[in-house]
Structure formats: C-alpha cells, structure tokens
C-alpha distance (Angstrom), angle and dihedral (degrees) to the residues before:
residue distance angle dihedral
X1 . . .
X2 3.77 . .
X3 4.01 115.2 .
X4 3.70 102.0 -127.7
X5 3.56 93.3 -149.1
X6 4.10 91.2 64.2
X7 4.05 86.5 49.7
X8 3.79 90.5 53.3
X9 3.77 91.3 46.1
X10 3.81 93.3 45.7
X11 3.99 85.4 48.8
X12 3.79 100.2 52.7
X13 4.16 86.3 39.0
X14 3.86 85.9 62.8
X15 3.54 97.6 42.7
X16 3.97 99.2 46.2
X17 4.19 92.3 33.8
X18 3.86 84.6 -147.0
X19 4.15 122.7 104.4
X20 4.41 90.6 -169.4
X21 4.23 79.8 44.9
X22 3.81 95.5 48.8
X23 3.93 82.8 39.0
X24 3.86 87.1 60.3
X25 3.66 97.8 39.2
X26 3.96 92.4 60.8
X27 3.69 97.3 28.6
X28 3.53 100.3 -111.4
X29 3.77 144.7 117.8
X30 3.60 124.0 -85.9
X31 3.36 94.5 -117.6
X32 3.64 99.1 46.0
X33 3.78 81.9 58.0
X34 3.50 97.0 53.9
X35 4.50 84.3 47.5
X36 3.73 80.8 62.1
X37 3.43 91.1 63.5
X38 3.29 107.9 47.9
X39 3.45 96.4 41.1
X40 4.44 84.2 53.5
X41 4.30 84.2 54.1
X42 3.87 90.8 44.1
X43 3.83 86.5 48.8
X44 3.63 91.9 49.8
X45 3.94 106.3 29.0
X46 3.59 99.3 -131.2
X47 4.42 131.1 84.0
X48 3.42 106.7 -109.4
X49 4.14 97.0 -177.0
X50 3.78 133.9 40.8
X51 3.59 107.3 -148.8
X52 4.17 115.2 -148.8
X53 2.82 110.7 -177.2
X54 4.32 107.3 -66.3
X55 3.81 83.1 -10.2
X56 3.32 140.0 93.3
X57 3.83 138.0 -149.1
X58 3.66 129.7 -161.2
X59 3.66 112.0 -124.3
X60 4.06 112.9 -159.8
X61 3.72 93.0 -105.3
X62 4.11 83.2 52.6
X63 3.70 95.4 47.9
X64 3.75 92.0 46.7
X65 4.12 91.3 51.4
X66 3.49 97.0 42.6
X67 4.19 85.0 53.9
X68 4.17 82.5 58.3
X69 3.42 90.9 40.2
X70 4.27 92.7 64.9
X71 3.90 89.7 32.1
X72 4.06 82.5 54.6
X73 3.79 90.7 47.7
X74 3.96 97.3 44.4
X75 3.79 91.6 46.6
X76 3.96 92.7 45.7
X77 4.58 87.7 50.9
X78 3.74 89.5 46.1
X79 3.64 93.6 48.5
X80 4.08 84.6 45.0
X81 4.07 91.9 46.3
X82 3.81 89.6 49.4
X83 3.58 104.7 38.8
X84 3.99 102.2 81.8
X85 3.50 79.2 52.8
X86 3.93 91.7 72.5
X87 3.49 95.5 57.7
C-alpha cells in the first residue's frame, strides 16, 4: 500500500522542482525528503525522477504518478466541498 505522505511529498517536489523547497514546504529535512522518494520507487518498483544535478526530470512512471497524484487531490477537495452537504 502506498504511504500517502511519500505521494504528497513526491507531488509538491514536482510542482516546486526544488528538494530544500519541498523540504521547507512540509517542514522537513532535505534528506528526509529525498527518503520519501525512494521509499515511493521502492514501493512501486520503477524510478520516477532523474536527478541532474539540482534538477529534476520526469521519467514516464513519474509523469504517470504525478497525473494520480492531482486526480487524488481533486477527488479528496470535492469530496471535502461536498461533504457538509450530506449532513
């Protein structure tokens, strides 16, 4: 089973490009972010991220993820808009 905290820190790594930014964001270290990482591509079996250097690159595996990732996230709000609706 995925750890949803590694899919939100491999989310906001995509979207801010930056490990000590992502770091920041979540209020952790660096190098627990990059632990999140690995331990997400050990989960799944495949590299999602091609480090160069400060950069990163998308691998296919990463692109696809990160696609669930914001599908994850819209679903989750709408379900958080509508629920005091149920009531």
């Amino acid at each position: 089973m995925l750890n949803s905290q590694h899919l939100i820190t491999f989310k906001l790594l995509v979207e801010q490009e930056s490990f000590t930014q992502t770091a920041r964001s979540l209020g952790i270290t660096q190098p627990a972010v990059s632990q999140h990482i690995q331990k997400l591509e050990q989960e799944l079996g495949r590299v999602l991220l091609i480090r160069h250097g400060r950069k990163i690159e998308l691998t296919v595996a990463g692109k696809t993820l990160y696609q669930h990732a914001q599908d994850l996230e819209k679903e989750y709000l709408d379900l958080m808009t509508r629920w005091p609706q149920t009531a």
